[in-house]
VEXFIMAR-561685 format. One record per residue (C-alpha): x, y, z; residue in one letter; residue number from 0. Coordinates in Angstrom, 1 decimal. Each point is the difference from the previous one (the first is absolute). Layout:
X X	Y Y	Z Z	type A	seq NUM
...
//
This chain:
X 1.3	Y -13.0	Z 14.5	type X	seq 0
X -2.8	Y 0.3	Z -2.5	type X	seq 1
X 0.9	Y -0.7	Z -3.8	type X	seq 2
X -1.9	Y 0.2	Z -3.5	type X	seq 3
X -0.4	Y -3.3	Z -1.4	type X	seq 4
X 1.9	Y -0.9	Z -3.3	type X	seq 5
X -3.0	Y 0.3	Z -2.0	type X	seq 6
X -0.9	Y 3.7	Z 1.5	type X	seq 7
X 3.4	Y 1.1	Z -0.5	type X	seq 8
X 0.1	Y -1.2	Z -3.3	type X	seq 9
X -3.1	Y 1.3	Z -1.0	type X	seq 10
X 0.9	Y 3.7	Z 1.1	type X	seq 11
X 3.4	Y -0.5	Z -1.8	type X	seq 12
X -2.3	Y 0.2	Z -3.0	type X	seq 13
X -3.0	Y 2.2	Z 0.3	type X	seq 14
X -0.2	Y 3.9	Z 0.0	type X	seq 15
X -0.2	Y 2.7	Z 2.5	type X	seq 16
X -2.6	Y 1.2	Z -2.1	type X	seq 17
X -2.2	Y -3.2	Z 0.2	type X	seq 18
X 1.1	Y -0.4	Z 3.9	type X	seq 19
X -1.6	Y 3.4	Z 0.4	type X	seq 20
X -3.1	Y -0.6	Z -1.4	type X	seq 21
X -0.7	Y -3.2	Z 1.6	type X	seq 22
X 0.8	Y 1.7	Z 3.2	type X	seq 23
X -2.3	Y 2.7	Z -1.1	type X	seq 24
X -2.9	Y -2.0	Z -0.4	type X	seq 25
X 0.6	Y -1.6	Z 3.3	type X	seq 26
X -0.4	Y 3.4	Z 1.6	type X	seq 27
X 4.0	Y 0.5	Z 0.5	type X	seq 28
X 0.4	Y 3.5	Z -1.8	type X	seq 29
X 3.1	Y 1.2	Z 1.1	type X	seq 30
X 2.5	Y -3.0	Z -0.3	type X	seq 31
X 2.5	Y 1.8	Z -2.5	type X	seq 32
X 2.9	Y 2.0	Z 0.9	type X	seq 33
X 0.4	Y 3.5	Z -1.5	type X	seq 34
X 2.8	Y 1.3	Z -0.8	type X	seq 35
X 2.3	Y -2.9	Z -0.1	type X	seq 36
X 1.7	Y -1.1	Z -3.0	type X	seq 37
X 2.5	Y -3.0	Z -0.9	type X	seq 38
X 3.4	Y 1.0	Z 0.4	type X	seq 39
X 0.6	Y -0.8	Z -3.8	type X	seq 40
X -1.5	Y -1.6	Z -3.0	type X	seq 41
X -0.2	Y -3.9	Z -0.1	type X	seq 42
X 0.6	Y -0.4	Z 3.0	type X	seq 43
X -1.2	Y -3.6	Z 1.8	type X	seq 44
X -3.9	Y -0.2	Z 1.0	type X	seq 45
X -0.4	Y 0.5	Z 3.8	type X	seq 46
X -2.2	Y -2.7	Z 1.7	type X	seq 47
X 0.6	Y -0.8	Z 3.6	type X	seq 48
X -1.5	Y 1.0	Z 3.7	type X	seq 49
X 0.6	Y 3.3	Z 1.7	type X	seq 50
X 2.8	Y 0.4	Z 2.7	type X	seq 51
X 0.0	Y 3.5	Z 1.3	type X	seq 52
X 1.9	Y 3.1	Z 1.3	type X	seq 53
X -0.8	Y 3.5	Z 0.4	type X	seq 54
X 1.8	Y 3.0	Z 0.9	type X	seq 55
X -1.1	Y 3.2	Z 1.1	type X	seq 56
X 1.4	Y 3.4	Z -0.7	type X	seq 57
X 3.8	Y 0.2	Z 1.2	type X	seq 58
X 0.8	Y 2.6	Z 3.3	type X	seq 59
X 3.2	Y 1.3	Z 1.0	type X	seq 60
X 0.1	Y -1.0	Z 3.5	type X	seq 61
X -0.7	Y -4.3	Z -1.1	type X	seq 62
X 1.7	Y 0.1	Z -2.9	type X	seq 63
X 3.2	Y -2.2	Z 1.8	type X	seq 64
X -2.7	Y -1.7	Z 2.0	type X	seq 65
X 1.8	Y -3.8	Z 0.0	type X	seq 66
X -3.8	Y -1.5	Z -1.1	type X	seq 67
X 0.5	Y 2.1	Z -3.4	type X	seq 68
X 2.3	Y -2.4	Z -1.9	type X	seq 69
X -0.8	Y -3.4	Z 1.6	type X	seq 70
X -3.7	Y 0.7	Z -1.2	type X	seq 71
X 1.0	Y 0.2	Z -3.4	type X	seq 72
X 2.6	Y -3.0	Z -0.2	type X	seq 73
X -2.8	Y -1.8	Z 1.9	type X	seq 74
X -2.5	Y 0.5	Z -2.8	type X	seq 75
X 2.8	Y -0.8	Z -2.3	type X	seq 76
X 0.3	Y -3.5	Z 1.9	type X	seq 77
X -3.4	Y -0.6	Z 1.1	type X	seq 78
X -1.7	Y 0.3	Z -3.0	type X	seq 79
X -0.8	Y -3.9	Z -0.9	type X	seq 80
X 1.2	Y -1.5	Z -3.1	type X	seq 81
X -2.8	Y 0.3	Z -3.0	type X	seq 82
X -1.7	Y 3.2	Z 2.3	type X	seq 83
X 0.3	Y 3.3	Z -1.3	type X	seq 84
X 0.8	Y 3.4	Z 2.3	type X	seq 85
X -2.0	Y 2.2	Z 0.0	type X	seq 86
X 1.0	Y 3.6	Z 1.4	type X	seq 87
X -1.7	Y 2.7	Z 1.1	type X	seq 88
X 1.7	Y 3.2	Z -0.8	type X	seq 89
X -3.5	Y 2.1	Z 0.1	type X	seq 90
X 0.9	Y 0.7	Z -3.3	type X	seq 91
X 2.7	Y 2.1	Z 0.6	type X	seq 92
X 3.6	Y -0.5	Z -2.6	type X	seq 93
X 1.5	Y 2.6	Z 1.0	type X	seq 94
X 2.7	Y -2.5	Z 1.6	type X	seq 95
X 0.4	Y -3.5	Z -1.0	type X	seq 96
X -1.8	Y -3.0	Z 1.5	type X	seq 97
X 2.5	Y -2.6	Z -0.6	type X	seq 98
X 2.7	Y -0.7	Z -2.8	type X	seq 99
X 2.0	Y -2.2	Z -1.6	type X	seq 100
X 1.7	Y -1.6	Z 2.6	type X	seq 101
X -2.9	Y -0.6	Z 2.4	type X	seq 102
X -2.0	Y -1.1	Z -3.3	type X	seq 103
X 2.8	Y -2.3	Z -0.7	type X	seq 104
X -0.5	Y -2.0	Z 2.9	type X	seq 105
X -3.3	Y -0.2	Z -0.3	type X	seq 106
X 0.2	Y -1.7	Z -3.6	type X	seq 107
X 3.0	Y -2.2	Z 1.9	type X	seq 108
X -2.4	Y -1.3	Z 2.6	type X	seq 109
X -2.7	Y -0.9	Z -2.6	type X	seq 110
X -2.8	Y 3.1	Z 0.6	type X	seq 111
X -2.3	Y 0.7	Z -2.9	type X	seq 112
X 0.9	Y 3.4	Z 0.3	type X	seq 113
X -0.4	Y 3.3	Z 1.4	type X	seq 114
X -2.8	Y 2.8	Z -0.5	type X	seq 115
X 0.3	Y 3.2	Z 1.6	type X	seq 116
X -2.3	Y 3.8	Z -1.2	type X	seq 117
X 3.5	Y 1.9	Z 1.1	type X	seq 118
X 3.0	Y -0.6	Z -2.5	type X	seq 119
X 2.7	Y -2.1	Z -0.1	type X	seq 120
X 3.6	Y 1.2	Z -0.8	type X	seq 121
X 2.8	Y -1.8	Z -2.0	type X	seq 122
X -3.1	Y -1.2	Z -2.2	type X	seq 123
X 2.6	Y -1.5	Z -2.5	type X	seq 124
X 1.8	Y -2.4	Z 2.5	type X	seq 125
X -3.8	Y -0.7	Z 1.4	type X	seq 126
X -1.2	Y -1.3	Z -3.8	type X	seq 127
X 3.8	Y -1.9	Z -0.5	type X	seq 128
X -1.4	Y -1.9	Z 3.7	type X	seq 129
X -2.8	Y -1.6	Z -2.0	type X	seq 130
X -2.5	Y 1.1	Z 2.7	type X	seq 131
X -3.7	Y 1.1	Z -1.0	type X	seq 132
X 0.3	Y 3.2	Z 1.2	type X	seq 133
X -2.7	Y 3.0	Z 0.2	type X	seq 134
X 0.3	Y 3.6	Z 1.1	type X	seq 135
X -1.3	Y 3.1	Z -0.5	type X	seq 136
X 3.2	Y 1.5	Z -1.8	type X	seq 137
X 4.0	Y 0.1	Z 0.0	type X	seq 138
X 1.1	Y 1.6	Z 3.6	type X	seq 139
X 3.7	Y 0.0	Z 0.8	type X	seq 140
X 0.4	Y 2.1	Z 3.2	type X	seq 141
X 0.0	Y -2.9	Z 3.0	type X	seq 142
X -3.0	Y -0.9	Z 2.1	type X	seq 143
X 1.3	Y 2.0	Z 3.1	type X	seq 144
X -0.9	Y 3.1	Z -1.2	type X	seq 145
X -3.6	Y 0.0	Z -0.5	type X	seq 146
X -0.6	Y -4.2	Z 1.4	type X	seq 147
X -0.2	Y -1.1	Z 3.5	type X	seq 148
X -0.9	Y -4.2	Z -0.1	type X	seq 149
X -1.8	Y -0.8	Z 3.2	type X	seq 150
X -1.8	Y -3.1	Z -0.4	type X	seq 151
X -0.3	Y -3.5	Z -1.9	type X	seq 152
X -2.6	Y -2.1	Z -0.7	type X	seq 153
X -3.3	Y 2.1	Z 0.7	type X	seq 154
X -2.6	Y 1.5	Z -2.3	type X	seq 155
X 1.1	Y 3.0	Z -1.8	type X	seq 156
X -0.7	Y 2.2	Z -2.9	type X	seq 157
X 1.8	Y 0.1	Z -3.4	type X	seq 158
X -1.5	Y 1.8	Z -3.6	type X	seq 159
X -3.1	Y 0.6	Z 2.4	type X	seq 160
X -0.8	Y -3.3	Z 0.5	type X	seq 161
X -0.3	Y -1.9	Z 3.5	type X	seq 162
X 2.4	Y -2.9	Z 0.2	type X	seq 163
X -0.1	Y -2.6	Z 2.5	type X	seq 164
X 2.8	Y -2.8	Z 0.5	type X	seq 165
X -0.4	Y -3.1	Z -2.3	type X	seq 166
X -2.6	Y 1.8	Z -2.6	type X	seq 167
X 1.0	Y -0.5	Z -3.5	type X	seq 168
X 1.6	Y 2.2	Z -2.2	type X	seq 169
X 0.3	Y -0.4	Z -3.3	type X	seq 170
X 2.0	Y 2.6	Z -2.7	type X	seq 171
X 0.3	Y 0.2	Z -3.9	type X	seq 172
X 0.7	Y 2.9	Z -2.2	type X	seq 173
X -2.9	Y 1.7	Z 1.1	type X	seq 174
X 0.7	Y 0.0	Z 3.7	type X	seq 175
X -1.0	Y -2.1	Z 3.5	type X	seq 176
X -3.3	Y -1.1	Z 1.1	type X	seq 177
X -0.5	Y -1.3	Z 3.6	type X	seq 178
X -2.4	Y -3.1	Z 0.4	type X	seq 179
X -1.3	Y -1.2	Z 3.2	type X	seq 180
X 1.0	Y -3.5	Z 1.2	type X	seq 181
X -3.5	Y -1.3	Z 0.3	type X	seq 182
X -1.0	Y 0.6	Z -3.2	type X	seq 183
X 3.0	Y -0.2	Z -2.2	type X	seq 184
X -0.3	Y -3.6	Z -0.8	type X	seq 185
X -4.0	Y 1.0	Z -1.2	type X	seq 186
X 1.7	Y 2.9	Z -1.8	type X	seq 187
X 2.9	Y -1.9	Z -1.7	type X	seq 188
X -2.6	Y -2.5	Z -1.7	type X	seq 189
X -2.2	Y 2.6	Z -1.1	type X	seq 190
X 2.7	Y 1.9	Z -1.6	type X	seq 191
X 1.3	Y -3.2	Z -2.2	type X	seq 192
X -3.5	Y 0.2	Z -1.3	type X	seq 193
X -0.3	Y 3.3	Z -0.6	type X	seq 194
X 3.7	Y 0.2	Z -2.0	type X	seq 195
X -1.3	Y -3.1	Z -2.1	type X	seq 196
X -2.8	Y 2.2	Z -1.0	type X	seq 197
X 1.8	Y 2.8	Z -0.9	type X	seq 198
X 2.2	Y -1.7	Z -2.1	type X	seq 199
X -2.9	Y -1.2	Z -1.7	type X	seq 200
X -1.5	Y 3.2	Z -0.5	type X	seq 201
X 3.5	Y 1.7	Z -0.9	type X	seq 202
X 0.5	Y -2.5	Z -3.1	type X	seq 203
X -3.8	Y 0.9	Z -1.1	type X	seq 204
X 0.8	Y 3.7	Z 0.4	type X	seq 205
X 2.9	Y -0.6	Z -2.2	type X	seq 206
X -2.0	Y -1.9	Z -2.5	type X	seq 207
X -2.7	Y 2.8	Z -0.7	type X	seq 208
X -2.5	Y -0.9	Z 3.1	type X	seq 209
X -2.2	Y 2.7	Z 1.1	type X	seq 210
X 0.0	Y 0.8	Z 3.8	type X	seq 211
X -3.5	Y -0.1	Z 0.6	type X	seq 212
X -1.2	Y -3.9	Z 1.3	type X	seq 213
X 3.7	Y -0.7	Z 0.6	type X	seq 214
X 1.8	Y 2.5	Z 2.5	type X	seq 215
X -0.8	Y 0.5	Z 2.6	type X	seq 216
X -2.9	Y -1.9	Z 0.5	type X	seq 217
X -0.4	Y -3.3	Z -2.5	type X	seq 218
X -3.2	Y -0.7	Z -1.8	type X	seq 219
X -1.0	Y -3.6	Z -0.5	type X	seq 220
X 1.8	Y 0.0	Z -3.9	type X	seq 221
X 3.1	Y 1.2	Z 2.0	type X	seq 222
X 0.2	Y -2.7	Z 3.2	type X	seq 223
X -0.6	Y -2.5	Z -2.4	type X	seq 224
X 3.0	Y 0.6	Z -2.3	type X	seq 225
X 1.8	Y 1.0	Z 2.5	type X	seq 226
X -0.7	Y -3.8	Z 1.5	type X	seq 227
X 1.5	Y -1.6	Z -3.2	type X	seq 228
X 2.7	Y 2.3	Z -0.1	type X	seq 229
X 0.9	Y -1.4	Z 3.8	type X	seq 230
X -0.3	Y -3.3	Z -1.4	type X	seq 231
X 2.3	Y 0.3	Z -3.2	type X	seq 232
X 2.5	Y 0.9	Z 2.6	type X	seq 233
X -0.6	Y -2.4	Z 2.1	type X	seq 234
X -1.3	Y 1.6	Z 3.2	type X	seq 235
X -2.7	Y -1.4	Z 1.8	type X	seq 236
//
């Protein structure tokens, strides 16, 4: 089972969506953030871990007591590794809930990073008291069997209109998720640390009067070379 490594991990605990997305950009990864899919409330934990997934399809009449229906779910429930995220593909539909409390409770139990789905999840105050990181597009409290049909684990789906494949890495913050690819997220994560140290720099010369121009977003000599003591005063290297 593929894992990030403790210094990925606890890199992308600490760097933005927004800087994820622009290394990605430049990499020539342009759609890599979800759309409409929100945390489930303010403050909640960062999201960092790989992808686990399930999708559903739209719910029919004649399968909706098909035995498979439930055990799908409680197997994503239990599958899901501990420190992965899952990842649901609702095809954007909250019209009925992807999951709730309960099912988000026992992910949190098992250890899971948390869940992400661009449907809704319903009970949305006993999912924030679980202490899961938890995205979606909005509140939905009508049950997934009316609109959701889960039919498979563990292959590549859609979710906000991005692809997601089993063990990419998803990250969340206040803004909302970005997928990275495996290959590259190590590459990514390092880059990013950089990129947040300079941004702190440039936000505290903003703040100090600073004009734009040679600092943000492209650095002018007079700009990497203060921005060089102002790593070392800190004491990064």
């Amino acid at each position: 089972m593929a894992e990030l490594s403790p210094k990925t991990r606890d890199v992308l605990t600490k760097v933005a969506t927004s800087t994820l997305t622009g290394i990605l950009s430049r990499r020539g990864f342009k759609n890599m953030f979800l759309q409409d899919v929100w945390p489930v409330r303010p403050g909640q934990p960062r999201l960092v871990g790989l992808a686990y997934t399930m999708r559903f399809i739209p719910a029919r009449e004649d399968k909706a007591r098909a035995p498979a229906a439930g055990p799908i779910q409680q197997q994503a429930m239990e599958g899901c590794p501990p420190g992965h995220v899952l990842v649901v593909d609702s095809r954007g539909d909250a019209r009925a809930a992807s999951a709730g409390d309960i099912y988000c409770g026992r992910l949190a139990a098992r250890g899971c990073a948390g869940i992400v789905t661009d449907g809704g999840l319903r009970d949305s105050e006993g999912v924030a008291r679980t202490g899961l990181a938890a995205y979606h597009r909005r509140p939905s409290s009508p049950p997934s069997g009316i609109v959701h049909q889960p039919v498979d684990v563990g292959l590549p789906i859609a979710c906000g209109g991005v692809a997601v494949y089993p063990e990419d890495a998803i990250v969340g913050d206040a803004d909302g998720v970005v997928v990275i690819p495996p290959e590259i997220v190590d590459a990514v994560a390092e880059e990013a640390l950089a990129t947040t140290l300079y941004d702190e720099f440039c936000e505290e010369e903003v703040a100090k009067g600073r004009p734009l121009i040679g600092l943000f977003p492209g650095a002018n000599d007079d700009a990497k070379r203060d921005f060089e003591a102002w790593k070392k005063a800190r004491g990064h290297v």
